[in-house]
N, C-alpha and C positions, 0 to 999 in steps of 0.2 A: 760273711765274717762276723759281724755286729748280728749275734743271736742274745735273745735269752737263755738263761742258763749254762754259757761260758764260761770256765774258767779262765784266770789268766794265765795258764800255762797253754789252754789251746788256742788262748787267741794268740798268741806267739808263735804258735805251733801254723795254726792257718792263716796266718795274716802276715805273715814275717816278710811277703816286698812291697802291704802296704806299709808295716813300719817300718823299715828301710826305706822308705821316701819321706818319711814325717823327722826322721833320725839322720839323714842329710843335706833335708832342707833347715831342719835345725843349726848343723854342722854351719851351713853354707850364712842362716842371718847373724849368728852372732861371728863370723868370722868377718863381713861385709859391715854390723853395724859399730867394730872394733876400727876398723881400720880405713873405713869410707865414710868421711862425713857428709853432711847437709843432704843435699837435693839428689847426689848420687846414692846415699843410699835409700834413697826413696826410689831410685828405678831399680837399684840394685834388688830391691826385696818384691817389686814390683811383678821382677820377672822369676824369682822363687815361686810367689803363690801360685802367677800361670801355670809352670812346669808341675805345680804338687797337688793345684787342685783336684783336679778330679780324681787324683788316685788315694789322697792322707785327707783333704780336708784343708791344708796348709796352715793347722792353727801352729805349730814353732813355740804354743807358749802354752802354759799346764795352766793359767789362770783363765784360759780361752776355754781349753779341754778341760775344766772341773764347771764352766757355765753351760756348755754342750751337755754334760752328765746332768745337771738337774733341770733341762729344760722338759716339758711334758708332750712338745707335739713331736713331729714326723722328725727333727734336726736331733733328736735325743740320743745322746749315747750311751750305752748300756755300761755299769761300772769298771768290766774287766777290761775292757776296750781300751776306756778313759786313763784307767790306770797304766796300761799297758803304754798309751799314747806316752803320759807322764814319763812314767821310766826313761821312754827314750829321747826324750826331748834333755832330761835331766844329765844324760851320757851324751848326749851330741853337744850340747850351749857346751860341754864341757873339755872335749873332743875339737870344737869352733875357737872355745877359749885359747886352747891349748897351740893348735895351730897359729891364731893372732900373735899368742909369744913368743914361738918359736920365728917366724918373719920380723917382728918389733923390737922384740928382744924386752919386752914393755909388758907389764903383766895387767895392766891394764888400770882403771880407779872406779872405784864405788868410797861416795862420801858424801856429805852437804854441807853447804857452807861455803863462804868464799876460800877460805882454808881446806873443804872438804875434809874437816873432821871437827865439826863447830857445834855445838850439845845444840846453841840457841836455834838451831834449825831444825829443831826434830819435828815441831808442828809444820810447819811447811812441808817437808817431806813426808809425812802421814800424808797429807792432802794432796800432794803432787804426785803419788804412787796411786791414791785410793780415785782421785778424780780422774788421772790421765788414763788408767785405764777401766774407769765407767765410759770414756769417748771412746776409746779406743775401741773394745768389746763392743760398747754398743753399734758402732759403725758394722765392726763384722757381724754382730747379729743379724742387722737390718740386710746388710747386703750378700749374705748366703742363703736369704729366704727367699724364695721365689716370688712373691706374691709382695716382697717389699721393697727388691733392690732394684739403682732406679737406670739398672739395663739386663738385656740377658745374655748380652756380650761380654762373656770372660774378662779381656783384656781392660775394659772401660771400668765395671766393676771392681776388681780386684787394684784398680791405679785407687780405687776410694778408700778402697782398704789400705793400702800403703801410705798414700797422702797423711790417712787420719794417724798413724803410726809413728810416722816422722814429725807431725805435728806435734805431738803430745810431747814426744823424746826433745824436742828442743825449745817448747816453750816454757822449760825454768832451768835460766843457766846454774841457779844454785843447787842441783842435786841429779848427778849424776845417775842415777837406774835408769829403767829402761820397761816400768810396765809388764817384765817379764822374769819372774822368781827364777827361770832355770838359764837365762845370760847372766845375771845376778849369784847365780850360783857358781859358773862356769867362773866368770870374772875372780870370782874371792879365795876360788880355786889355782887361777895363775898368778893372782897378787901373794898369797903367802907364800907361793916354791920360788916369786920375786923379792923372800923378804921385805914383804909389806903387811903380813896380818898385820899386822896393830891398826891399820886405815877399815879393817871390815869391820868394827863394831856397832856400825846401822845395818850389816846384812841383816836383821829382822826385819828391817820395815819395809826393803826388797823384797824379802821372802812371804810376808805373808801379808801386805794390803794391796797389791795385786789380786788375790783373790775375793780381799774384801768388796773392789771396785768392779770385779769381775759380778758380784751378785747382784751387788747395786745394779747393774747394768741390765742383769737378768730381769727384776724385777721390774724397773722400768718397764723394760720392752713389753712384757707381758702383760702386765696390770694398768699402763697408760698408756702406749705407742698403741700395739697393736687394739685396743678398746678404743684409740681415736680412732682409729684410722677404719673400724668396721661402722664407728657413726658418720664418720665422713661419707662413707659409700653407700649408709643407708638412706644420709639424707639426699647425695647427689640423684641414688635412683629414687626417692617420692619426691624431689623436684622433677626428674625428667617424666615422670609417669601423668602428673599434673599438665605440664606442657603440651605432652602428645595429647591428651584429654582435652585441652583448648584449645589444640589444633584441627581434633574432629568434630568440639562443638561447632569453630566457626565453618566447616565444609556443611 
C-alpha cells in the first residue's frame, strides 16, 4: 500500500480496510477517552492498539501520523498515506465525538483554567499540549522500533504506549486537550451543536502544538536518543572485545 509515487486517491482506493481500522480505532479512543476516565481508559486504549496494530499502525492521532511522515528510516511514511491516515482520523475523533453525545447528552469541554475559559492559562497550555505530547510521541517512537522498544511482545509494549498516553492527559488538571488535534476537533465539533462554542476559543492551541511536540519528539529521537544509544553499544562491544582479549591473554 505505502508506495512511492501514490496518490491519495489510490491509496484510498488500495488501502481502504487498512483505513478502516485506523478510522474505527479512532471512533473507538475518543469515544472511551470521553467517557472512561483514569486508569480505565488506560486499558481501554490498551486494548485498541492491540487490535489495530499490525494492520493501521494504531497512531488515532495526525500529530503521531505527521511525525511517521517526516522520519527518514524504515518507520517512514510516504505523504499520501500520512494524509490519507489524517482525513480519517479527522472523520472518526468526530464520528467518536459524536457518538459520546449522543450516550451523554454532554458535548463534551475543551478550556483551561480553573474556569476552563481563563486567558491567564494560555502559557501553560502552550506547554502542556507542546510537552505532553513530545512524551507521549516520543514513547511511541521508541517503542514501534524494533531495535528500541523494551519488548517484542505486542501486549507488554503497546501497555507503554497507553500508560505514557494517560499519563500525559492527566498530569495537568488545568487544561483539558488531549495531545490529540483530531479528539480536539471532534470535541468542538459536539460542543457547538451543545451550544457551547463560545468555550472553543483555545481550540488553536489543541490544534496545532501537538504537532509542534510531535517534532520536538522527532528530533530528539533522532539526533539524541538514537545517537546514544549506538554510543552505548559501541562502547559495550570495545569493552566486551577487551575482556575476551584478557581472557585469552591470561590462558
Amino acid at each position: 500500500m505505502d508506495r512511492e509515487g501514490d496518490t491519495l486517491q489510490s491509496v484510498f482506493r488500495t488501502g481502504f480496510l487498512i483505513l478502516l481500522f485506523e478510522f474505527c480505532g479512532t471512533i473507538m479512543l475518543t469515544v472511551f477517552q470521553r467517557m472512561i476516565p483514569g486508569l480505565g481508559f488506560v486499558f481501554a486504549y490498551w486494548w485498541i492498539v492491540v487490535i489495530c496494530e499490525n494492520i493501521s499502525g494504531s497512531h488515532f492521532n495526525p500529530a503521531v501520523t505527521l511525525t511517521f511522515m517526516l522520519r527518514k528510516d524504515k518507520g517512514r511514511f510516504h505523504w499520501p498515506l500520512g494524509f490519507a491516515y489524517i482525513i480519517v482520523q479527522f472523520i472518526g475523533a468526530f464520528c467518536g465525538a459524536l457518538i459520546a453525545y449522543l450516550f451523554t447528552k454532554n458535548g463534551g469541554m475543551l478550556g483551561i483554567g480553573k474556569n476552563f475559559n481563563d486567558d491567564s492559562y494560555i502559557f501553560q497550555a502552550v506547554l502542556s499540549e507542546t510537552f505532553g505530547s513530545f512524551l507521549y510521541i516520543f514513547v511511541f517512537l521508541i517503542q514501534t522500533e524494533k531495535s528500541t522498544k523494551c519488548s517484542q511482545d505486542l501486549a507488554l509494549w503497546s501497555l507503554v504506549i497507553a500508560s505514557a498516553l494517560g499519563s500525559v492527559i492527566t498530569y495537568n488538571g488545568f487544561v483539558t486537550g488531549s495531545m490529540n488535534p483530531a479528539y480536539c476537533f471532534g470535541v468542538a465539533m459536539t460542543m457547538i451543536m451543545n451550544g457551547r462554542g463560545d468555550h472553543i476559543k483555545f481550540i488553536w492551541i489543541f490544534l496545532i502544538f501537538p504537532f509542534v511536540g510531535g517534532i520536538l519528539s522527532l528530533l530528539f529521537y533522532e539526533f539524541v536518543y538514537k545517537k546514544t544509544q549506538v554510543m552505548v553499544e559501541e562502547d559495550y562491544q570495545h569493552r566486551t572485545t577487551r575482556r575476551q582479549g584478557r581472557l585469552l591473554e591470561d590462558e
